[in-house]
C-alpha positions in Angstrom: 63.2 -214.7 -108.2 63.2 -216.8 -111.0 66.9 -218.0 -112.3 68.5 -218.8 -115.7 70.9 -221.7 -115.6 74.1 -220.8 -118.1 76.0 -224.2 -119.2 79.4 -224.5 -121.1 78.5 -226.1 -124.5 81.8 -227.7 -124.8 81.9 -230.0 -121.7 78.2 -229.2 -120.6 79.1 -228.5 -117.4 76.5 -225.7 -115.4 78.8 -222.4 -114.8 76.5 -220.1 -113.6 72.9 -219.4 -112.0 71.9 -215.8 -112.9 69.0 -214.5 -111.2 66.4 -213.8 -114.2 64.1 -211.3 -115.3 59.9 -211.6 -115.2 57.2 -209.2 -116.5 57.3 -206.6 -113.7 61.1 -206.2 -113.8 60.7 -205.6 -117.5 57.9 -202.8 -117.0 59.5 -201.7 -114.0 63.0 -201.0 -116.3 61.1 -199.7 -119.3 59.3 -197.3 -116.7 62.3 -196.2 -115.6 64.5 -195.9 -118.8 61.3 -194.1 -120.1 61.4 -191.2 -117.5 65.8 -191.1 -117.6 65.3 -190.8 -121.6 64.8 -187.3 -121.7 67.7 -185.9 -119.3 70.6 -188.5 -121.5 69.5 -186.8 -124.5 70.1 -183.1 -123.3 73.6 -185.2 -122.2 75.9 -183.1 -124.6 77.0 -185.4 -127.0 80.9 -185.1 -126.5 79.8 -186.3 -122.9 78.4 -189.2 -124.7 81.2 -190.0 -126.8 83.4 -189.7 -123.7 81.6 -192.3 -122.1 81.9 -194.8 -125.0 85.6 -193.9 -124.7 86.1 -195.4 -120.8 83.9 -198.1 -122.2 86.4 -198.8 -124.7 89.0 -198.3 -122.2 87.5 -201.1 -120.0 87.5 -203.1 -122.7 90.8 -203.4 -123.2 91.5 -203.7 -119.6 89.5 -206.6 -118.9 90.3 -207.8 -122.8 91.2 -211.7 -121.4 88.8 -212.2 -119.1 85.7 -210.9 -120.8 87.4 -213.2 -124.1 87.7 -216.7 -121.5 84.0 -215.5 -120.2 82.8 -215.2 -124.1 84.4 -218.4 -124.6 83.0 -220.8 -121.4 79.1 -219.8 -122.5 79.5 -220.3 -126.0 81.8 -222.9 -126.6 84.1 -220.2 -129.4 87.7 -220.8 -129.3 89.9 -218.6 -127.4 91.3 -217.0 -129.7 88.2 -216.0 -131.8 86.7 -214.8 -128.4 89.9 -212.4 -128.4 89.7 -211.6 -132.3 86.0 -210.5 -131.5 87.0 -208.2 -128.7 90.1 -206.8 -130.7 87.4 -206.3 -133.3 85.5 -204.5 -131.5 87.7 -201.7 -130.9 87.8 -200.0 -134.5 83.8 -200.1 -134.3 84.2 -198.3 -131.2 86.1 -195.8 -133.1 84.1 -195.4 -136.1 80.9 -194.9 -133.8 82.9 -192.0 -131.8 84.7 -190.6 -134.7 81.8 -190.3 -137.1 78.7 -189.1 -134.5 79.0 -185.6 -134.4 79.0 -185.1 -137.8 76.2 -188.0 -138.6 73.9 -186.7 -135.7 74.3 -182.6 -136.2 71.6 -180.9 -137.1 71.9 -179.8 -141.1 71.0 -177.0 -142.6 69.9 -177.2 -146.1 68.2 -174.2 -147.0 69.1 -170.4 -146.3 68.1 -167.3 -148.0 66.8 -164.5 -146.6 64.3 -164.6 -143.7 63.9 -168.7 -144.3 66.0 -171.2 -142.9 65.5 -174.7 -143.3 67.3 -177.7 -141.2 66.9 -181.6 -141.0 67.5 -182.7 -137.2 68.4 -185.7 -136.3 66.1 -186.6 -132.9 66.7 -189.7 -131.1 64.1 -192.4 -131.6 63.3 -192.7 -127.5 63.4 -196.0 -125.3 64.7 -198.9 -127.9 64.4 -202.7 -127.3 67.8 -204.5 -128.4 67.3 -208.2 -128.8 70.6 -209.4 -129.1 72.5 -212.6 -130.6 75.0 -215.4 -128.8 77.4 -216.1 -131.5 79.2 -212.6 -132.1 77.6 -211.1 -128.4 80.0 -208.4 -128.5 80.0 -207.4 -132.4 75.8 -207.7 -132.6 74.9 -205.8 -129.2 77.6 -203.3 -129.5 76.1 -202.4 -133.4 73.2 -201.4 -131.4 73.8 -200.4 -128.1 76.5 -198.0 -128.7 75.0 -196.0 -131.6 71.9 -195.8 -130.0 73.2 -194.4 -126.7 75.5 -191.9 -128.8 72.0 -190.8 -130.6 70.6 -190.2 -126.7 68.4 -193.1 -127.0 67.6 -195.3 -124.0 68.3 -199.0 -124.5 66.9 -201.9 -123.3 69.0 -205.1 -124.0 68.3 -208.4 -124.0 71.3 -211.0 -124.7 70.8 -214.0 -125.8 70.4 -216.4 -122.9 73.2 -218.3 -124.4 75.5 -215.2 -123.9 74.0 -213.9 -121.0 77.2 -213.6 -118.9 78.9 -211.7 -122.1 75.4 -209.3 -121.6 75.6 -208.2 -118.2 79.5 -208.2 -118.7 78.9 -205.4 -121.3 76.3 -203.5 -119.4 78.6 -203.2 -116.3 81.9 -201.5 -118.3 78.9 -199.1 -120.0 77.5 -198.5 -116.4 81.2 -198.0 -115.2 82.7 -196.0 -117.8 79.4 -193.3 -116.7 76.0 -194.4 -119.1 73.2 -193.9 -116.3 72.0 -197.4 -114.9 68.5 -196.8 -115.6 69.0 -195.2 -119.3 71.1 -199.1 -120.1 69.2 -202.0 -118.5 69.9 -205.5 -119.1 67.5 -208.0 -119.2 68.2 -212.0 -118.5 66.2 -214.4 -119.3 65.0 -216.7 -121.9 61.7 -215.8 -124.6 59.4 -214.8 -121.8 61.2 -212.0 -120.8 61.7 -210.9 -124.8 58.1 -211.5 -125.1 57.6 -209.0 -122.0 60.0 -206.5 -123.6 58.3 -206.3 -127.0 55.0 -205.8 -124.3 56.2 -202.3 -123.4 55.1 -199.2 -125.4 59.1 -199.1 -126.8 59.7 -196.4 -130.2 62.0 -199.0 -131.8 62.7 -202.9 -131.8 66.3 -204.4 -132.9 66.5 -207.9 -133.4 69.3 -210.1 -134.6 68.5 -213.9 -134.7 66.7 -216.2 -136.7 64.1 -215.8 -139.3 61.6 -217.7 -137.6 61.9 -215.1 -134.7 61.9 -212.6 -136.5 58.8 -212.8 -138.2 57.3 -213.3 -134.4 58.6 -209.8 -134.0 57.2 -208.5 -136.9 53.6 -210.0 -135.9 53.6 -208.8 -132.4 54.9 -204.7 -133.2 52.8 -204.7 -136.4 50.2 -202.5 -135.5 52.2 -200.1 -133.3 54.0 -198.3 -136.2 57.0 -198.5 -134.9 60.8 -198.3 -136.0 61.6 -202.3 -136.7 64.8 -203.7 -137.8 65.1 -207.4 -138.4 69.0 -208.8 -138.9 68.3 -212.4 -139.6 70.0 -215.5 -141.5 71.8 -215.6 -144.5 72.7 -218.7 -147.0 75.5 -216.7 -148.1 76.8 -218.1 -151.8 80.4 -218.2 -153.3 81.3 -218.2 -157.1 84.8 -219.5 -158.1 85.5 -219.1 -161.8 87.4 -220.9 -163.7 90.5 -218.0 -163.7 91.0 -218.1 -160.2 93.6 -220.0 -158.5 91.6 -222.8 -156.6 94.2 -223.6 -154.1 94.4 -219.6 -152.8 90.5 -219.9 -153.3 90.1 -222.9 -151.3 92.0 -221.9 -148.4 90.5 -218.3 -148.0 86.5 -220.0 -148.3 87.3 -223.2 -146.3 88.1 -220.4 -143.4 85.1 -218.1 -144.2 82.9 -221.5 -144.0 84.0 -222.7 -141.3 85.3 -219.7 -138.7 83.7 -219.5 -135.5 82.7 -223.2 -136.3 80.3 -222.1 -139.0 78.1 -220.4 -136.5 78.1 -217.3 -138.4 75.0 -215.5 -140.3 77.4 -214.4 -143.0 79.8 -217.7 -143.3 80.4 -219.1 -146.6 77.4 -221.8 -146.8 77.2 -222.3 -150.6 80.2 -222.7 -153.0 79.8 -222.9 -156.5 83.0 -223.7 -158.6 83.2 -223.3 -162.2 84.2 -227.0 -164.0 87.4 -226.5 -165.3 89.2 -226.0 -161.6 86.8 -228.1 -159.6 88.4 -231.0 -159.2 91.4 -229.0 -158.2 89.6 -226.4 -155.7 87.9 -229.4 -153.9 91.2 -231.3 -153.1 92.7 -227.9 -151.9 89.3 -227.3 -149.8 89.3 -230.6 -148.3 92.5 -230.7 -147.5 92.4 -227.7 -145.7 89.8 -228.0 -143.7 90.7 -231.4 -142.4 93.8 -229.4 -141.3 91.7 -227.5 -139.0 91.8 -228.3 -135.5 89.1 -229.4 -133.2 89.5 -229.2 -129.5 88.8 -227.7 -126.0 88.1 -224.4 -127.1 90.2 -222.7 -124.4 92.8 -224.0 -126.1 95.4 -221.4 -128.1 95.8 -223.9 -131.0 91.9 -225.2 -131.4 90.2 -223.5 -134.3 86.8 -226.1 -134.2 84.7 -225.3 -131.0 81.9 -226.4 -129.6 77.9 -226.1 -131.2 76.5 -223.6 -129.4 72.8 -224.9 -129.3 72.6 -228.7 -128.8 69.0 -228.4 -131.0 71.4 -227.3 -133.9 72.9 -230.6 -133.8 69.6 -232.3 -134.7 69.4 -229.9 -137.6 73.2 -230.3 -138.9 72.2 -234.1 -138.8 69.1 -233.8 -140.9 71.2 -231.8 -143.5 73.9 -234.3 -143.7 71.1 -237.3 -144.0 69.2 -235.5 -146.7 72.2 -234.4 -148.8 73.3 -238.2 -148.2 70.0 -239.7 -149.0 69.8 -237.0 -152.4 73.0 -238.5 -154.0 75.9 -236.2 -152.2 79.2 -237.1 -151.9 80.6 -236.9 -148.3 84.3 -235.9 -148.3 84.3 -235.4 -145.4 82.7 -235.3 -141.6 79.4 -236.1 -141.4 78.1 -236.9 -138.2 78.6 -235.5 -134.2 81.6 -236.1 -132.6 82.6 -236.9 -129.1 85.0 -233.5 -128.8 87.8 -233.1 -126.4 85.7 -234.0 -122.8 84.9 -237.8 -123.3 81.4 -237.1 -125.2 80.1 -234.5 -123.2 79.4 -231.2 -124.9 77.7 -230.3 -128.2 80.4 -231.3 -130.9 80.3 -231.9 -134.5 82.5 -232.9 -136.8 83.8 -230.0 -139.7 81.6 -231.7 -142.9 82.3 -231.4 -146.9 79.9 -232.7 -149.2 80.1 -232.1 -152.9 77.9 -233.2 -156.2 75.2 -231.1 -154.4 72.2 -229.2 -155.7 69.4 -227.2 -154.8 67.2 -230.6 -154.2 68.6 -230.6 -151.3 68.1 -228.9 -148.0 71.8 -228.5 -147.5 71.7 -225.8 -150.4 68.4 -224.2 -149.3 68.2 -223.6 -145.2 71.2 -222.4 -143.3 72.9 -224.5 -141.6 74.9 -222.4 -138.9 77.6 -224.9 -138.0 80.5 -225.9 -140.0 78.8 -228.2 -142.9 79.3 -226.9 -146.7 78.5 -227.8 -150.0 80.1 -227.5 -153.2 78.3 -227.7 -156.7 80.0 -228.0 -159.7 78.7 -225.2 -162.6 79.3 -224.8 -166.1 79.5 -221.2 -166.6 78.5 -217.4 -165.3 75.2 -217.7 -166.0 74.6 -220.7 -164.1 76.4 -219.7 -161.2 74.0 -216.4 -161.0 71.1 -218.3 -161.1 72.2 -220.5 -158.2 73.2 -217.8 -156.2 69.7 -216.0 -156.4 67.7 -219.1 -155.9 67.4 -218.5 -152.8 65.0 -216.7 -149.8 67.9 -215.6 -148.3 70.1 -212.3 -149.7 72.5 -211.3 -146.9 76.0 -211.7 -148.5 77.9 -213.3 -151.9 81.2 -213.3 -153.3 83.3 -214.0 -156.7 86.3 -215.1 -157.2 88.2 -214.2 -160.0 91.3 -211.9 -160.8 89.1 -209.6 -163.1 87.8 -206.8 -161.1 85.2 -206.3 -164.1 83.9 -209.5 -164.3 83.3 -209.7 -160.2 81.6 -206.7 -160.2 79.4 -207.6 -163.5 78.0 -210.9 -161.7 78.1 -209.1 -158.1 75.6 -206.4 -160.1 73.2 -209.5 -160.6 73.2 -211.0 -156.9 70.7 -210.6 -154.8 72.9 -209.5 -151.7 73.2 -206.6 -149.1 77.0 -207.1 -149.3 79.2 -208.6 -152.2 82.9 -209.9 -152.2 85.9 -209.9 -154.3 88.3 -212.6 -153.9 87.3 -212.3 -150.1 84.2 -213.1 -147.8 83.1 -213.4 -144.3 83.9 -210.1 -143.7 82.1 -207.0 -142.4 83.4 -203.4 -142.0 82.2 -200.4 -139.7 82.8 -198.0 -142.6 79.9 -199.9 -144.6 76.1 -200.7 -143.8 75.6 -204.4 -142.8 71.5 -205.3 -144.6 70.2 -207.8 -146.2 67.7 -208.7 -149.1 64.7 -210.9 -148.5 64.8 -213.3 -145.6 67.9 -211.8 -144.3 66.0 -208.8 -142.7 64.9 -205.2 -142.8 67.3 -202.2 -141.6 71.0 -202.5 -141.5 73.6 -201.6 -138.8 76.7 -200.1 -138.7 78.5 -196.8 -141.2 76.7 -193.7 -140.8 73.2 -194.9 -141.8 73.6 -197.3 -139.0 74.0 -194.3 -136.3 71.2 -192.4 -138.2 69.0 -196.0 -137.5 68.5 -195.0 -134.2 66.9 -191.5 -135.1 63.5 -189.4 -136.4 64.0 -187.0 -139.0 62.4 -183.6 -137.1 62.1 -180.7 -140.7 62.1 -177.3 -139.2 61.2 -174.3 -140.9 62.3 -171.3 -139.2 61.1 -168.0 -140.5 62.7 -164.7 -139.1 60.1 -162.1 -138.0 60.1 -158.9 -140.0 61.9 -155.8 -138.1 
């Protein structure tokens, strides 16, 4: 059997051998999540939601030790490991609370012998290609909604959150969802490729772009239901009203939490002239406040990188903004982090008198680099924010609610901010324009994701 070695990005220490998946495990778990299909979906659905309830339950119990597990295979600080988990609970919730009514059949039509009603059928046996930098948040915005719709689901973590993946398969297997209706599949791109292989009725992906479009090739012709949650190059607007110190402090945290290794952190900021000066000595200062350190560590807010590759292109960035006329304030280069150079470290980097010449402004950098561009005006600052392949978030700044929403009207963005960001809610879908993806996840529209539309027309016989 083949094996996938897990390391601990901080110190880059090996902590685990996990025996891997091939192509005949993968057909021989779609074969039989395809036959147990049919018998979860005749599963009453408060049965269902009772089962997401234990699940729930188990998190909680196990709450430290599933946070310290999150923490060792992707190098996130401690206590953004336990924010994750404590967010996952209200998600939870809002899954259980909302099903019934998003998943009843509807009538919408009655009079006399006609009836007409819009049922809500599950899709069948779904592929779930998960993400490693929010493992719990991105596989539970698939996994749980799709088993509540009486789906069959199989996941693939990331192979940099693998651990976190068969972690979150065991509480579902223990709180009662049937082994061979959840199967979790190790490994690295093979065993994805070997997934997407199987004659599946839906594909969810989270990841890169670059993937994502692989995805998109390979199901293309199979007409099936595809949802793509990808990057993001997520802009910021502070005008010239808002107070740049409160500013600064609320986007040097939404740049650079979970060390910037988020698909909707803060990775442009555009500040209008008058308070620049001001918001960048207030930005700077906070951020060299934050602290970097061994990432099981209470106090350390920096962690590790992840991906070592990412550090080649969080270099690249940093060289080409250098190279284009940038002003480094700050960072700049990999650091030797808290285990005597061992680990994947890099040092929390500021650069501003940027523009859109530069890579830095144009390809996400998913680590905790920013750049800050000075701009005259409104209509300057929209421009910016569109120019862009990207659309998954933006945000304004600014004590007038009407103004905020009259440039959030203009941006290209699946989800817009006032005087906040880097935030995400279960009450609201989670899409994105453009490069950012197809489909959304989470709200109601995010259960109904993971269902057909069956119209029935039901005609009462003459007596």
């Amino acid at each position: 059997m083949t094996q996938l070695a897990v390391f601990n990005p901080a110190n880059g220490q090996q902590i685990a051998n996990l025996p891997a998946d091939d192509t005949a495990s993968v057909v021989a778990r779609y074969t039989k999540a395809r036959a147990a299909q049919g018998a979860w979906a005749a599963t009453p659905l408060a049965l269902r939601n009772a089962c997401i309830a234990r699940f729930r339950d188990g998190v909680v119990r196990e709450l430290d030790t599933l946070a310290a597990t999150m923490t060792h295979e992707t190098g996130k600080p401690i206590r953004i490991s336990r924010n994750e988990l404590n967010g996952l609970l209200p998600r939870l919730d809002f899954f259980m609370q909302e099903a019934e009514a998003t998943l009843t059949t509807e009538t919408v039509f009655s009079e006399g012998p006609m009836t007409e009603q819009i049922q809500h059928a599950p899709l069948g046996v779904v592929a779930n290609i998960s993400a490693w930098n929010y493992p719990w948040f991105v596989g539970c915005n698939v996994i749980v909604p799709a088993l509540l719709a009486g789906n069959a689901v199989l996941y693939k973590p990331s192979e940099y959150a693998a651990m976190t993946g068969l972690a979150i398969t065991r509480l579902l297997h223990e709180a009662g969802v049937p082994r061979d209706v959840l199967a979790c599949l190790v490994g690295t791109g093979s065993v994805g490729a070997a997934l997407l292989e199987q004659p599946v009725d839906g594909v969810f992906f989270t990841g890169s772009v670059a993937t994502g479009h692989r995805i998109a090739q390979a199901v293309a012709s199979r007409f099936i239901k595809l949802q793509l949650e990808l990057g993001g190059k997520d802009p910021t607007y502070v005008c010239e009203d808002a107070d740049p110190k409160s500013a600064a402090e609320s986007l040097a945290d939404g740049a650079m939490y979970n060390t910037g290794q988020s698909c909707c952190s803060v990775e442009r900021i555009y500040v209008h002239e008058k308070i620049h000066d001001a918001f960048i000595a207030a930005f700077v200062d906070t951020v060299r406040g934050m602290r970097s350190g061994d990432p099981m560590n209470e106090d350390s807010y920096i962690g590790a990188i992840t991906r070592a590759p990412q550090l080649d292109v969080l270099e690249a960035q940093v060289a080409d903004a250098t190279a284009r006329g940038a002003t480094l304030l700050l960072g700049g280069q990999r650091m030797s982090g808290p285990f005597g150079g061992a680990g994947n470290w890099f040092e929390p980097t500021v650069f501003s008198d940027v523009n859109h010449r530069m890579v830095l402004m144009q390809e996400e950098s998913f680590g905790p680099v920013i750049g800050i561009q000075k701009v005259s005006g409104d209509a300057q600052a929209v421009q910016l924010m569109n120019d862009t392949r990207f659309g998954l978030t933006a945000g304004v700044y600014t004590p007038d609610e009407a103004r905020a929403r009259t440039l959030l009207a203009q941006v290209n963005a699946g989800s817009v901010y006032w005087n906040c960001c880097d935030r995400v809610s279960p009450r609201l879908p989670w899409s994105g324009y453009g490069d950012s993806g197809v489909g959304l996840t989470l709200s109601r529209y995010g259960i109904q994701a993971f269902t057909r539309t069956k119209a029935w027309h039901l005609k009462k016989a003459p007596p």
